[in-house]
N, CA, C and O atoms as a MOPAC input file, in Angstrom:
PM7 MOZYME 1SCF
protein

 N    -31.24700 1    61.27100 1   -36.26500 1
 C    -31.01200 1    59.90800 1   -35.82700 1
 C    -29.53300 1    59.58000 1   -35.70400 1
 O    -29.25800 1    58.75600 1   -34.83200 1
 N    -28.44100 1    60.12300 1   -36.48600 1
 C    -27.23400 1    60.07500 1   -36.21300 1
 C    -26.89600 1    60.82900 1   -35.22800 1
 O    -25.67000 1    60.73100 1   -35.27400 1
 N    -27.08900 1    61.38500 1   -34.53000 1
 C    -26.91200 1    61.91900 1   -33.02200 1
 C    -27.34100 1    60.85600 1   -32.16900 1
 O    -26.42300 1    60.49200 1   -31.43300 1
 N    -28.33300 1    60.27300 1   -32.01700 1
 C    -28.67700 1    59.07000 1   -31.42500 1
 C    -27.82500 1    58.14500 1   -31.76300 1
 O    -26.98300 1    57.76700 1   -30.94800 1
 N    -27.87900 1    57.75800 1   -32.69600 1
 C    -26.80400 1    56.68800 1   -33.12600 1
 C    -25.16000 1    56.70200 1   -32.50600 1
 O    -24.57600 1    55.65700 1   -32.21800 1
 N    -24.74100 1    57.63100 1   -32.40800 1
 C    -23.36800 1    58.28400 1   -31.94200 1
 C    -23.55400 1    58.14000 1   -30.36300 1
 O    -22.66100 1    57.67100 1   -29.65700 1
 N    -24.85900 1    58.60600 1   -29.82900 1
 C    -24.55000 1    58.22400 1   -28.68600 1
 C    -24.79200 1    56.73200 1   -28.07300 1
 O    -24.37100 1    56.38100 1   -26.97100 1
 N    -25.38800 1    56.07600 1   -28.78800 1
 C    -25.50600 1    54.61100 1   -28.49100 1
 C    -24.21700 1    53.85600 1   -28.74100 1
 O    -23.85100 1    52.91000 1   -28.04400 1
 N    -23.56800 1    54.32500 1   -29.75800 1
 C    -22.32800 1    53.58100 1   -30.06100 1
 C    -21.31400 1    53.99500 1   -28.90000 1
 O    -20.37800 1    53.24600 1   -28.61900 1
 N    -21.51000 1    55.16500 1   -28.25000 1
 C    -20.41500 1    55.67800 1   -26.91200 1
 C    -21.29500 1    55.10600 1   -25.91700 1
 O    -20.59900 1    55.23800 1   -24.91000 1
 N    -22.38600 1    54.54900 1   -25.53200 1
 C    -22.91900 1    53.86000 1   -24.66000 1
 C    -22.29500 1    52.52000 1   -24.66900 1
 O    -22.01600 1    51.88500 1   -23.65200 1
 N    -22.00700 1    51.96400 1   -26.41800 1
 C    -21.33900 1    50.35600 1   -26.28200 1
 C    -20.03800 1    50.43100 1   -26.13900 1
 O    -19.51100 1    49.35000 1   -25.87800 1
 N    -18.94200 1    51.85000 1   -26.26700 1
 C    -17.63200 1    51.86400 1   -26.13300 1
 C    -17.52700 1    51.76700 1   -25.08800 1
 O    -16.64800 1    50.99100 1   -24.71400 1
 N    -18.61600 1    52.71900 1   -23.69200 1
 C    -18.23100 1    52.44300 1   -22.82400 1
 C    -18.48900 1    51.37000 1   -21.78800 1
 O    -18.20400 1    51.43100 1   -20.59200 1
 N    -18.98100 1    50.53600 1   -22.33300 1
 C    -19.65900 1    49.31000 1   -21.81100 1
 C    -18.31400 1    48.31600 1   -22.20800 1
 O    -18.04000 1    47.32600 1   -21.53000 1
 N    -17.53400 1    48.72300 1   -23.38500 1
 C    -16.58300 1    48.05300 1   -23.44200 1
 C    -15.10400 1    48.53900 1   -22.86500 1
 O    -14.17400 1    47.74600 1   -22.71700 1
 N    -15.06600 1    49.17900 1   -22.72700 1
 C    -14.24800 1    49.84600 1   -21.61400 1
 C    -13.78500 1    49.30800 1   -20.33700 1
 O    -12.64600 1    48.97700 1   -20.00700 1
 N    -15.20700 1    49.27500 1   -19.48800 1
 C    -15.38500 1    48.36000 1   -18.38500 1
 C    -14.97000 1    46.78200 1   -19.10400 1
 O    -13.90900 1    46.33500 1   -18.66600 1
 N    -15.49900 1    46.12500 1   -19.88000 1
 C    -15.10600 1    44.95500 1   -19.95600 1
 C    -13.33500 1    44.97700 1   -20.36900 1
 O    -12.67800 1    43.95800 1   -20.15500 1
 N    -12.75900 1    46.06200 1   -20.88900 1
 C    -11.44800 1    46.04500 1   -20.90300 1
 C    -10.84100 1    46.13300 1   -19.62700 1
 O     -9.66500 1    45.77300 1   -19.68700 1
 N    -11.18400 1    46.45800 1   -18.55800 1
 C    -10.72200 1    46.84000 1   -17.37400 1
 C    -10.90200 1    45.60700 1   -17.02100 1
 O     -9.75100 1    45.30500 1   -16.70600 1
 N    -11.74100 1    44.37000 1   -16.79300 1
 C    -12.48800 1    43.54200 1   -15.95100 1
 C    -11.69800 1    42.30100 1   -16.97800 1
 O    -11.84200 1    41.18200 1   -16.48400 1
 N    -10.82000 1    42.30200 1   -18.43100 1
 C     -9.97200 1    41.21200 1   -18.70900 1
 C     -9.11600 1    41.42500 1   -18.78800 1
 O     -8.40200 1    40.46800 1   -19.08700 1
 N     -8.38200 1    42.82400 1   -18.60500 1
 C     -6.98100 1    43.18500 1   -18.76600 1
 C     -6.36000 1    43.68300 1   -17.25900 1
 O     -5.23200 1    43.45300 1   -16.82200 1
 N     -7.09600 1    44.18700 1   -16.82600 1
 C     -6.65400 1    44.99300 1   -15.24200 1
 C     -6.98800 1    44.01300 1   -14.07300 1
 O     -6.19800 1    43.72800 1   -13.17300 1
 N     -8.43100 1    43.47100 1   -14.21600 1
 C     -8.23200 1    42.80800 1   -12.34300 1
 C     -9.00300 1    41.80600 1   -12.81000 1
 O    -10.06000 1    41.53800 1   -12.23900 1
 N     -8.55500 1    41.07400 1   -13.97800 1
 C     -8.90900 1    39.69000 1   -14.31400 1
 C     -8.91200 1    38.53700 1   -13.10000 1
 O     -9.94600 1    37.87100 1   -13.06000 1
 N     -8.02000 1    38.25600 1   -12.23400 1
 C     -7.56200 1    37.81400 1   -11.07400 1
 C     -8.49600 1    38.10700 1    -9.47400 1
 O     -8.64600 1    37.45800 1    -8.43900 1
 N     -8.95600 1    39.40400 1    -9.96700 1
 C     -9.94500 1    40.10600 1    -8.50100 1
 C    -11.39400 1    39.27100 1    -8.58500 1
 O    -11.80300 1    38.70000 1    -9.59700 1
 N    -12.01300 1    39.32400 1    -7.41100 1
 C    -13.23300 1    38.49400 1    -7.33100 1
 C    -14.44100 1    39.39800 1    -8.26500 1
 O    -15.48100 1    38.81100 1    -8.56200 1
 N    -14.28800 1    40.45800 1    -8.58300 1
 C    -15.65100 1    40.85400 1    -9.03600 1
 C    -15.57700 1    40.22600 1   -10.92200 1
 O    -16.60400 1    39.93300 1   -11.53500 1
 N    -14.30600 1    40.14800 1   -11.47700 1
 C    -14.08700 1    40.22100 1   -12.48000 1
 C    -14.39400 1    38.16100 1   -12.55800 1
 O    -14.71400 1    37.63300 1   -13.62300 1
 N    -14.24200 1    37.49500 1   -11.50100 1
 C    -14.03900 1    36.01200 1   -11.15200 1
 C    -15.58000 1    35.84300 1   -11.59600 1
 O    -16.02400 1    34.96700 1   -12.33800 1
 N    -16.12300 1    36.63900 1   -11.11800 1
 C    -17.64700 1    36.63800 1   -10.45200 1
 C    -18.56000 1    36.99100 1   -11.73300 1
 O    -19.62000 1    36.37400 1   -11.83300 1
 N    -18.24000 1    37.90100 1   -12.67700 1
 C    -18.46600 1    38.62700 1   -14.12900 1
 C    -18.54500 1    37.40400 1   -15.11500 1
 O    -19.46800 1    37.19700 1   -15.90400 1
 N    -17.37600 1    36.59600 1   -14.93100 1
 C    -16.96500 1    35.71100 1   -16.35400 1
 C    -16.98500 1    34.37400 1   -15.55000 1
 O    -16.69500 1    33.52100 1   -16.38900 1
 N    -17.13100 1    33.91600 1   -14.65300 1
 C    -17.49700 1    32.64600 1   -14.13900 1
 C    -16.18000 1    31.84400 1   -13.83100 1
 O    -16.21100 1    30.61700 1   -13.92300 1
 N    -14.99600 1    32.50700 1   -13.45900 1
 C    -13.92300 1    31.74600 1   -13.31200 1
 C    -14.06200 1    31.69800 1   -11.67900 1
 O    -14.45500 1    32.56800 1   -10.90200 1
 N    -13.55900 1    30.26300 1   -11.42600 1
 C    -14.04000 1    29.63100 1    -9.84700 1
 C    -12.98000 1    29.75300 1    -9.54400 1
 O    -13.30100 1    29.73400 1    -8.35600 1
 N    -11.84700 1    29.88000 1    -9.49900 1
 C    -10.75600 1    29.79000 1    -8.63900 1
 C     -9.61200 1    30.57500 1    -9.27500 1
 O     -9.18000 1    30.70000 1   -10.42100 1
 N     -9.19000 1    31.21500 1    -7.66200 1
 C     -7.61400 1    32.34600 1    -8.37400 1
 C     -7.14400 1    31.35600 1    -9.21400 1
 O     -7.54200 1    31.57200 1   -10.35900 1
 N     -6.35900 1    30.20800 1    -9.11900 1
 C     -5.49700 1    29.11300 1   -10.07900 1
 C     -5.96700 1    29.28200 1   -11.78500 1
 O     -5.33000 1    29.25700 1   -12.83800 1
 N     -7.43500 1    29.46500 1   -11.42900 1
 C     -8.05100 1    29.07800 1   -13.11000 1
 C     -7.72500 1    30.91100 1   -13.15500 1
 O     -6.59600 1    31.05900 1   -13.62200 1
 N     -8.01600 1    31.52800 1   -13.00200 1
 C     -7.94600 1    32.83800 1   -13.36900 1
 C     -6.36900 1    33.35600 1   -13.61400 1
 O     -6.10200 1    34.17200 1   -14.49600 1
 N     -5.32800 1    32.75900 1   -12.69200 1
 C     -3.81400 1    33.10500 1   -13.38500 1
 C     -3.71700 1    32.01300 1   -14.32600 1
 O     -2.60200 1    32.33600 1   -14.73600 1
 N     -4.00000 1    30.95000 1   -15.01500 1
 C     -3.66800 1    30.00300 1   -15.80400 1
 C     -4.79300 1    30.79700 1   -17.26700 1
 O     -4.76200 1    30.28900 1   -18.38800 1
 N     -5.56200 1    31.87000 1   -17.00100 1
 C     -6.44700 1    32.08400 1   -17.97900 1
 C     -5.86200 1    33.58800 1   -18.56100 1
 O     -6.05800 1    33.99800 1   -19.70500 1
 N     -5.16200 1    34.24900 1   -17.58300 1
 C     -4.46500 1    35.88900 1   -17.28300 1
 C     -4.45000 1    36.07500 1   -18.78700 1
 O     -5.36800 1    36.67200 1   -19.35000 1
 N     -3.50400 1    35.61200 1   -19.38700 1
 C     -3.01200 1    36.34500 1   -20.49000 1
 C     -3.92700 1    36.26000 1   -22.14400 1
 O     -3.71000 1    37.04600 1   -23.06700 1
 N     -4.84600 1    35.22900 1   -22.18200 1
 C     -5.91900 1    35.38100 1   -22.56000 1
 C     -6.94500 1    35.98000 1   -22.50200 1
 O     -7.70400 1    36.16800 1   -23.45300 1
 N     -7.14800 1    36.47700 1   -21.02000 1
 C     -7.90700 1    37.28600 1   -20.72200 1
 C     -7.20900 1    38.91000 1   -21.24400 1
 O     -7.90600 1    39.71500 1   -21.86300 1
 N     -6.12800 1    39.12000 1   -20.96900 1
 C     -5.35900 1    40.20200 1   -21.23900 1
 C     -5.48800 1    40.32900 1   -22.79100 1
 O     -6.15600 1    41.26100 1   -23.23800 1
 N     -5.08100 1    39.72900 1   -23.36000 1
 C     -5.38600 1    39.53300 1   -24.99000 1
 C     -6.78600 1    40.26000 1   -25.55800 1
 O     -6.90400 1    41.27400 1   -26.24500 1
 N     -7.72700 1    39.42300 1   -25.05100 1
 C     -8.96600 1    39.68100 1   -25.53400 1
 C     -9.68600 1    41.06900 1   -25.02700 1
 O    -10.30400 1    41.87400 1   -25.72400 1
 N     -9.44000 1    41.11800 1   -23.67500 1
 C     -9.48300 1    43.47400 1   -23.02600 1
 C     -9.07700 1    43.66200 1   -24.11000 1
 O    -10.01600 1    43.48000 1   -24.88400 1
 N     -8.07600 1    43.96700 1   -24.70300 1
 C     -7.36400 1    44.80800 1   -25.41400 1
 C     -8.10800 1    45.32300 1   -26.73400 1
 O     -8.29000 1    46.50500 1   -27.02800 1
 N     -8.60500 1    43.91100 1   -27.66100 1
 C     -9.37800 1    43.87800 1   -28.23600 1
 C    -10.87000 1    44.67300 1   -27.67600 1
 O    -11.26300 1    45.63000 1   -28.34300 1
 N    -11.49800 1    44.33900 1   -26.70900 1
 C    -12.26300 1    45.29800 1   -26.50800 1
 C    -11.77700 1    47.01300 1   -26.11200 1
 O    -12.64200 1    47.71600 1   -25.59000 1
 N    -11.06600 1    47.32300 1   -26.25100 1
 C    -10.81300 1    48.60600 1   -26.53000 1
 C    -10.47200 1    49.16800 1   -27.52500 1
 O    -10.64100 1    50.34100 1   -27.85700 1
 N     -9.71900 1    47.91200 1   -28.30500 1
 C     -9.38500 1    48.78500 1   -29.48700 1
 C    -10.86100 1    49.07000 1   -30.35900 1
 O    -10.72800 1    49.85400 1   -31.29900 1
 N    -11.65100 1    48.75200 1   -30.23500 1
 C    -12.80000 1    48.54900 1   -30.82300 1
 C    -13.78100 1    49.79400 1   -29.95700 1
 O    -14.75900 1    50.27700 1   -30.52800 1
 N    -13.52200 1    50.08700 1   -29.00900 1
 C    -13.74700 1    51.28500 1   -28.30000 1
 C    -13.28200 1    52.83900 1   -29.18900 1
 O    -13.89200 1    53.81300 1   -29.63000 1
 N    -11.85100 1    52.37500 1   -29.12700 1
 C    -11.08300 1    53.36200 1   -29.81200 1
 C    -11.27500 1    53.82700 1   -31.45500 1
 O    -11.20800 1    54.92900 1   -32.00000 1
 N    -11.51900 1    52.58600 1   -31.92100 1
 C    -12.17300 1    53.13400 1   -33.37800 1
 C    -13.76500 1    53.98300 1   -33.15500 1
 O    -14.04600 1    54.99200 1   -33.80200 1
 N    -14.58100 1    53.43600 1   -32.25600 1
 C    -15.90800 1    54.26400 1   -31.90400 1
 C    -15.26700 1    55.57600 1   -31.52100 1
 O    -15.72200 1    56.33300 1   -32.37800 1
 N    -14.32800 1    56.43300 1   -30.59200 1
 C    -13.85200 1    57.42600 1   -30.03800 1
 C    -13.79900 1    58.11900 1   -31.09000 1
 O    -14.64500 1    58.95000 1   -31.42000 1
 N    -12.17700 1    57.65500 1   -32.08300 1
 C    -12.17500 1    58.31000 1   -33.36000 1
 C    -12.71800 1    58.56300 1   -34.39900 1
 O    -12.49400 1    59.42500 1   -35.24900 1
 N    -13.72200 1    57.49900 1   -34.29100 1
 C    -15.00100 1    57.94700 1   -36.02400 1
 C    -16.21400 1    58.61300 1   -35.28200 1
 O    -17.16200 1    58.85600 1   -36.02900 1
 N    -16.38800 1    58.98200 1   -33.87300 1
 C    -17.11600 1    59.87300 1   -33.56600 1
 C    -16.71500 1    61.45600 1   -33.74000 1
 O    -17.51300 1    62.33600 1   -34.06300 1
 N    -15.17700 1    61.66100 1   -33.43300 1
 C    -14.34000 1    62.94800 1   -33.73300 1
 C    -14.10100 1    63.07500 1   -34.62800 1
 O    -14.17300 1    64.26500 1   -34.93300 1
 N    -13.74800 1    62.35600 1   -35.52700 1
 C    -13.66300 1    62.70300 1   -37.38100 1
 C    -15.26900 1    63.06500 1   -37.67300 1
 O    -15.63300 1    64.21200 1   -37.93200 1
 N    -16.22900 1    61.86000 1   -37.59000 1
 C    -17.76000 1    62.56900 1   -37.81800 1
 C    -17.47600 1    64.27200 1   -37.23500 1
 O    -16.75000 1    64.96600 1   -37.94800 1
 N    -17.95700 1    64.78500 1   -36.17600 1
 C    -17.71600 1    65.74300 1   -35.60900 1
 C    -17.14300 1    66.96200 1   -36.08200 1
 O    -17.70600 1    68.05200 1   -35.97600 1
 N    -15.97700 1    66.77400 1   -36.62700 1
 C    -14.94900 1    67.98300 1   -37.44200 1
 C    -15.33700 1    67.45200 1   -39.02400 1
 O    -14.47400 1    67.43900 1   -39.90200 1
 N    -16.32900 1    67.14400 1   -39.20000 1
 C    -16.69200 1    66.90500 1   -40.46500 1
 C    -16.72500 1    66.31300 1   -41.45400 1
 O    -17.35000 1    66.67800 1   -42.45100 1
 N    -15.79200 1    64.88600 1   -41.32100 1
 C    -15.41100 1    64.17700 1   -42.61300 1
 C    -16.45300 1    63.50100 1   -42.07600 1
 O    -15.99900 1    62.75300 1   -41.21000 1
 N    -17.75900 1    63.38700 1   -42.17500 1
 C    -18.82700 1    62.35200 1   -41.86700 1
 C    -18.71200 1    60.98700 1   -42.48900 1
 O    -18.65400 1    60.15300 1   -41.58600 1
 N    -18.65600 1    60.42300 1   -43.70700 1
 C    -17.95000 1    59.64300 1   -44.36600 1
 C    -17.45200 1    58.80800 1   -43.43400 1
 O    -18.09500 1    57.89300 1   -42.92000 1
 N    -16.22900 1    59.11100 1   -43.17200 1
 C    -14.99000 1    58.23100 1   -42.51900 1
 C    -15.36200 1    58.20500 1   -41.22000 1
 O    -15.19400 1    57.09900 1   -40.70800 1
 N    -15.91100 1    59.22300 1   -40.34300 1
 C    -16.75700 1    58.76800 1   -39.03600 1
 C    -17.14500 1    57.71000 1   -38.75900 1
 O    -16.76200 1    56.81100 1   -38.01100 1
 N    -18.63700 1    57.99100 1   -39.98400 1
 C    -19.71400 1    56.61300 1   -39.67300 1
 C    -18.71300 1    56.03900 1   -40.49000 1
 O    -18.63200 1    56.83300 1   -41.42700 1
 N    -18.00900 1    55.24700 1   -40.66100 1
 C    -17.80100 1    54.07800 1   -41.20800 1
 C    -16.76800 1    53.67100 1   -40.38800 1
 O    -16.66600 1    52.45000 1   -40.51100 1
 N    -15.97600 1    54.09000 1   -39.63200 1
 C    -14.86300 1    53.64800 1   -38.17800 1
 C    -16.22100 1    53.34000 1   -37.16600 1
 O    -16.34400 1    52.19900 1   -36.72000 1
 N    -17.20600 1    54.36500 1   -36.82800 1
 C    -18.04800 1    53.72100 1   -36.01500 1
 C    -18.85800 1    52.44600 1   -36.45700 1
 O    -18.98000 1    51.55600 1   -35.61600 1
 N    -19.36100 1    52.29400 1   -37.56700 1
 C    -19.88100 1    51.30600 1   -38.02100 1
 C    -18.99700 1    49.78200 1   -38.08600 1
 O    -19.50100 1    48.65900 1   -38.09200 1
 N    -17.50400 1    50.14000 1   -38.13300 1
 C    -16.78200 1    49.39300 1   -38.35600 1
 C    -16.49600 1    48.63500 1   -36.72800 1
 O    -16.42700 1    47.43800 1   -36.45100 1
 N    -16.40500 1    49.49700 1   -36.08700 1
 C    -16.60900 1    49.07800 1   -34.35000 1
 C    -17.80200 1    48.42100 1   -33.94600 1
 O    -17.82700 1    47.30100 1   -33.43700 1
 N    -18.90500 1    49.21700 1   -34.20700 1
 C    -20.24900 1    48.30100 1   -33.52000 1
 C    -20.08200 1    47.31500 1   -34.29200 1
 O    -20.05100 1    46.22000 1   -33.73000 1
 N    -19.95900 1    47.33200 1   -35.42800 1
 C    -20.13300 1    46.23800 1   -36.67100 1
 C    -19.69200 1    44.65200 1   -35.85100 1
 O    -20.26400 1    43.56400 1   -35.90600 1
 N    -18.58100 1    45.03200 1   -35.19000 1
 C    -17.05100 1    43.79200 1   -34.89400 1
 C    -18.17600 1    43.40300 1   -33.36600 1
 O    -18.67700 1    42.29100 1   -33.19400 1
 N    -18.36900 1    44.55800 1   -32.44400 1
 C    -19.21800 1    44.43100 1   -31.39700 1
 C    -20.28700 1    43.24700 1   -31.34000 1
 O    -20.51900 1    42.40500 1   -30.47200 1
 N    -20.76400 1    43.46000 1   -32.40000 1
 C    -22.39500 1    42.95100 1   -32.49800 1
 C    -22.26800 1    41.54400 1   -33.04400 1
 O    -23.08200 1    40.62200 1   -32.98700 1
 N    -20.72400 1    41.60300 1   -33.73700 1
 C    -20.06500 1    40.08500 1   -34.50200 1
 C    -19.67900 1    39.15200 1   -33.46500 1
 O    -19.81500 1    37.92900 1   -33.50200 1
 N    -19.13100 1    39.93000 1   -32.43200 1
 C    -18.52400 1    38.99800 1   -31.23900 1
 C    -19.56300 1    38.54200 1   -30.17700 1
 O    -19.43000 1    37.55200 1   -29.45800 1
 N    -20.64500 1    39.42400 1   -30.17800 1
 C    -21.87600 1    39.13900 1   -29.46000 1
 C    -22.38100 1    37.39200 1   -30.06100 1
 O    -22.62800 1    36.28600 1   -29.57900 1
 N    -22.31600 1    38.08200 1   -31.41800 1
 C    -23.17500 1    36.56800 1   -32.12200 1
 C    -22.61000 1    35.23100 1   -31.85300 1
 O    -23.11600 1    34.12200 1   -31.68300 1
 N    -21.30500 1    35.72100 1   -31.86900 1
 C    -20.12400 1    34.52400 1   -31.94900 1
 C    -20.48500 1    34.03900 1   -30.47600 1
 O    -20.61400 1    32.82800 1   -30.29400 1
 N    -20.62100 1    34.74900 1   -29.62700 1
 C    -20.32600 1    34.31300 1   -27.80000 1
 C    -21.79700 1    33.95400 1   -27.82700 1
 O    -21.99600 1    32.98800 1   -27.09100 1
 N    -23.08600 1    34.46700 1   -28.51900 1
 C    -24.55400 1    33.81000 1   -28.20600 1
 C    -24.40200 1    31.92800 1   -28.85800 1
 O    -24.84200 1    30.92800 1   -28.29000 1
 N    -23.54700 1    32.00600 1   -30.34000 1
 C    -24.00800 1    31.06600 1   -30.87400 1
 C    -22.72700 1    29.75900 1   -30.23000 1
 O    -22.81700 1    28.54600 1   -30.41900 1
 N    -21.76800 1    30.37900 1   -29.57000 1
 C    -20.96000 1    29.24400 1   -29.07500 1
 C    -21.07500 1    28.81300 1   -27.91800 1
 O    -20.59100 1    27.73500 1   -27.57200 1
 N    -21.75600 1    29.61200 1   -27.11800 1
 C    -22.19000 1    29.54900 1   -25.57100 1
 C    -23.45600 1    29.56500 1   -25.25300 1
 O    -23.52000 1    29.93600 1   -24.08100 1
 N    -24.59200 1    29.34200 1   -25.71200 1
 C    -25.86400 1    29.70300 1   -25.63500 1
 C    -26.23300 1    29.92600 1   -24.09500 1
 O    -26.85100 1    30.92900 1   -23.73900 1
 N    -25.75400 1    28.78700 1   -23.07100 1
 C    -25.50100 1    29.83600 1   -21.76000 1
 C    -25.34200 1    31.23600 1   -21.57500 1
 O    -25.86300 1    31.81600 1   -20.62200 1
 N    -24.68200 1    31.78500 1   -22.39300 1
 C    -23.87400 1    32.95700 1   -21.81200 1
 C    -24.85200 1    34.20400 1   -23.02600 1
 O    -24.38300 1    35.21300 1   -23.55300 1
 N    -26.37300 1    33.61400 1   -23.16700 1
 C    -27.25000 1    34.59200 1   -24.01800 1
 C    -27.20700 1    36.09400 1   -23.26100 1
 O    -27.13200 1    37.15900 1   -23.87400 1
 N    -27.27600 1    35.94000 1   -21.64500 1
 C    -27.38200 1    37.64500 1   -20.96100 1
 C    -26.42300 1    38.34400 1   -21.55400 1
 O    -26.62400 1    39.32800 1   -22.26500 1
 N    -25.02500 1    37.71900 1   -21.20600 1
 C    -23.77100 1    38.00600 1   -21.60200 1
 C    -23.49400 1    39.11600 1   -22.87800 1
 O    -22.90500 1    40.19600 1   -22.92400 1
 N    -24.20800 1    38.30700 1   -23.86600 1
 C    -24.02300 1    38.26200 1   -25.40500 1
 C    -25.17600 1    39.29100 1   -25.86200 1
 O    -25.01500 1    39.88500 1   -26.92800 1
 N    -26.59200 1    39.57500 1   -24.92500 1
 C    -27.53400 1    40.31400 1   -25.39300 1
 C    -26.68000 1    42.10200 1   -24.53500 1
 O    -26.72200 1    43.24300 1   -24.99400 1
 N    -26.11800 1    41.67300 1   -23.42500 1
 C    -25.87000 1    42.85000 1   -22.91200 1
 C    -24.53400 1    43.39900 1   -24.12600 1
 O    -24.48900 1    44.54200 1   -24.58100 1
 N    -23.73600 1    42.50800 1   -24.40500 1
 C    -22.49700 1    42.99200 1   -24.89800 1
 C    -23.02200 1    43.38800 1   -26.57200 1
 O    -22.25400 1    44.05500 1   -27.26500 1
 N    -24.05900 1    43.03300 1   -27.01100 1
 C    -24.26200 1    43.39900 1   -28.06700 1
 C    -25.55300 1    43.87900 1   -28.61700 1
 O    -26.01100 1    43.64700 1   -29.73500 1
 N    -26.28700 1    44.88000 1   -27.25600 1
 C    -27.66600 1    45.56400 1   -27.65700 1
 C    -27.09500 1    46.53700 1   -28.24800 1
 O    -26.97000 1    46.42500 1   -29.46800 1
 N    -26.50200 1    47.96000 1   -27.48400 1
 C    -25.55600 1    49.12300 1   -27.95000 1
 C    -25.54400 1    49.34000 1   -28.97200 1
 O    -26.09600 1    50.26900 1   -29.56200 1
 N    -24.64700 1    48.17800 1   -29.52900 1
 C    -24.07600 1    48.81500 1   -30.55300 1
 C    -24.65000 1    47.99500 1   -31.82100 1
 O    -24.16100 1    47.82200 1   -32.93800 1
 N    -25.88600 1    47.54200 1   -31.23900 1
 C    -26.72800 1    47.19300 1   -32.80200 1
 C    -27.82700 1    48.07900 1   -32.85300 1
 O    -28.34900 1    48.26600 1   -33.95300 1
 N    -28.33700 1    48.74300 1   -31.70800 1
 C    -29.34100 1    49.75300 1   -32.15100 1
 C    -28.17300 1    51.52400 1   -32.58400 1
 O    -28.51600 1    52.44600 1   -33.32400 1
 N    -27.24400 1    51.43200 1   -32.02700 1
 C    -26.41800 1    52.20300 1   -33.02700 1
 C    -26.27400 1    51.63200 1   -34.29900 1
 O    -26.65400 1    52.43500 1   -35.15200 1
 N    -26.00500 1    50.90700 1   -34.62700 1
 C    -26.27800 1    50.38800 1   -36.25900 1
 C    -27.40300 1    50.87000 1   -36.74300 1
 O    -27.49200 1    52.06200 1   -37.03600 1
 N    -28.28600 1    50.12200 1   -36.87500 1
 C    -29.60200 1    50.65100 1   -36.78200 1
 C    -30.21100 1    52.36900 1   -36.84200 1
 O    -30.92100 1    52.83700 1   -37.73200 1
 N    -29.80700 1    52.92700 1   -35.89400 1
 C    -30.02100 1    54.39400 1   -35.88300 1
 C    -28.71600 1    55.32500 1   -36.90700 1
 O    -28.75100 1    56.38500 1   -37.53300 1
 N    -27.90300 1    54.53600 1   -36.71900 1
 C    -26.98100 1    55.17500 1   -37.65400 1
 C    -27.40500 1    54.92500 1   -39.41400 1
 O    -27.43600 1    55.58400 1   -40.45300 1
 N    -27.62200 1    53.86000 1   -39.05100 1
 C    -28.23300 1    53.40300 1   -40.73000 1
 C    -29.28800 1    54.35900 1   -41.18100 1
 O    -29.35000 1    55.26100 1   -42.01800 1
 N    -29.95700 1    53.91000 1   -40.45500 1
 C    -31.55800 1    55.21900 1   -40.78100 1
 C    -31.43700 1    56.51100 1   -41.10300 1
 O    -32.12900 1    57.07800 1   -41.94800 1
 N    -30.46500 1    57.07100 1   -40.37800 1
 C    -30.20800 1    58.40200 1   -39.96600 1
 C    -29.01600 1    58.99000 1   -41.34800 1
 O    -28.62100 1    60.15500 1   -41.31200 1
 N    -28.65500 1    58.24000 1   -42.24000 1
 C    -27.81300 1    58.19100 1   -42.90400 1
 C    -28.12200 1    57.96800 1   -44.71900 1
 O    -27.38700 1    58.04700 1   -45.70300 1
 N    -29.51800 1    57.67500 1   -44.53500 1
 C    -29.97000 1    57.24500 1   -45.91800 1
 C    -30.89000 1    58.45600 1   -46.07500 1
 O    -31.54800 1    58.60200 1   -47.10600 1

């Protein structure tokens, strides 16, 4: 089940990936306008660097999944699952936060935070 788990959690890194690209890179472009509901270039450069802020955050949270999958891997299992756990963990926190402050934005919040709660889940199981 921790093989499953590992790959669900690189299913939510890379799901966050794309969302790092889509608030840090072409926040401003229509598909990214079109993603997060911003109506006009004006609102989207007056939003830029917030948006830039918060990508970042979704990668770094990527990047802890990358590295506690390669430490798991070369063997310190330990410190693996617990950088990955520590990533989906934040994932599945920000999901809740964006379901329970936006209840609109439930697709949003179920897509950004299925991943990496059934990696929880499978990692948990797979681990006891």
């Amino acid at each position: 089940m921790v093989v499953a788990g590992l790959v669900a959690a690189g299913l939510a890194a890379a799901l966050h990936v794309y969302i790092f690209w889509l608030e840090s890179l072409v926040w401003t472009g229509p598909r990214a306008r079109a993603t997060f509901g911003v109506r006009t270039a004006e609102d989207a450069e007056i939003t830029r660097p917030l948006a830039f802020n918060q990508g970042f955050y979704n990668l770094f949270l990527t990047i802890e999944i990358v590295i506690g999958t390669i430490v798991h891997a070369t063997g310190n299992e330990a410190v693996g699952l617990t950088l990955v756990l520590v990533g989906t963990g934040s994932m599945v926190a920000a999901a809740l936060v964006l379901l329970l402050s936006s209840p609109d934005k439930a697709r949003a919040a179920v897509v950004q935070g299925l991943f990496p709660l059934v990696a929880i889940v499978l990692l948990v199981l797979g681990s006891v």
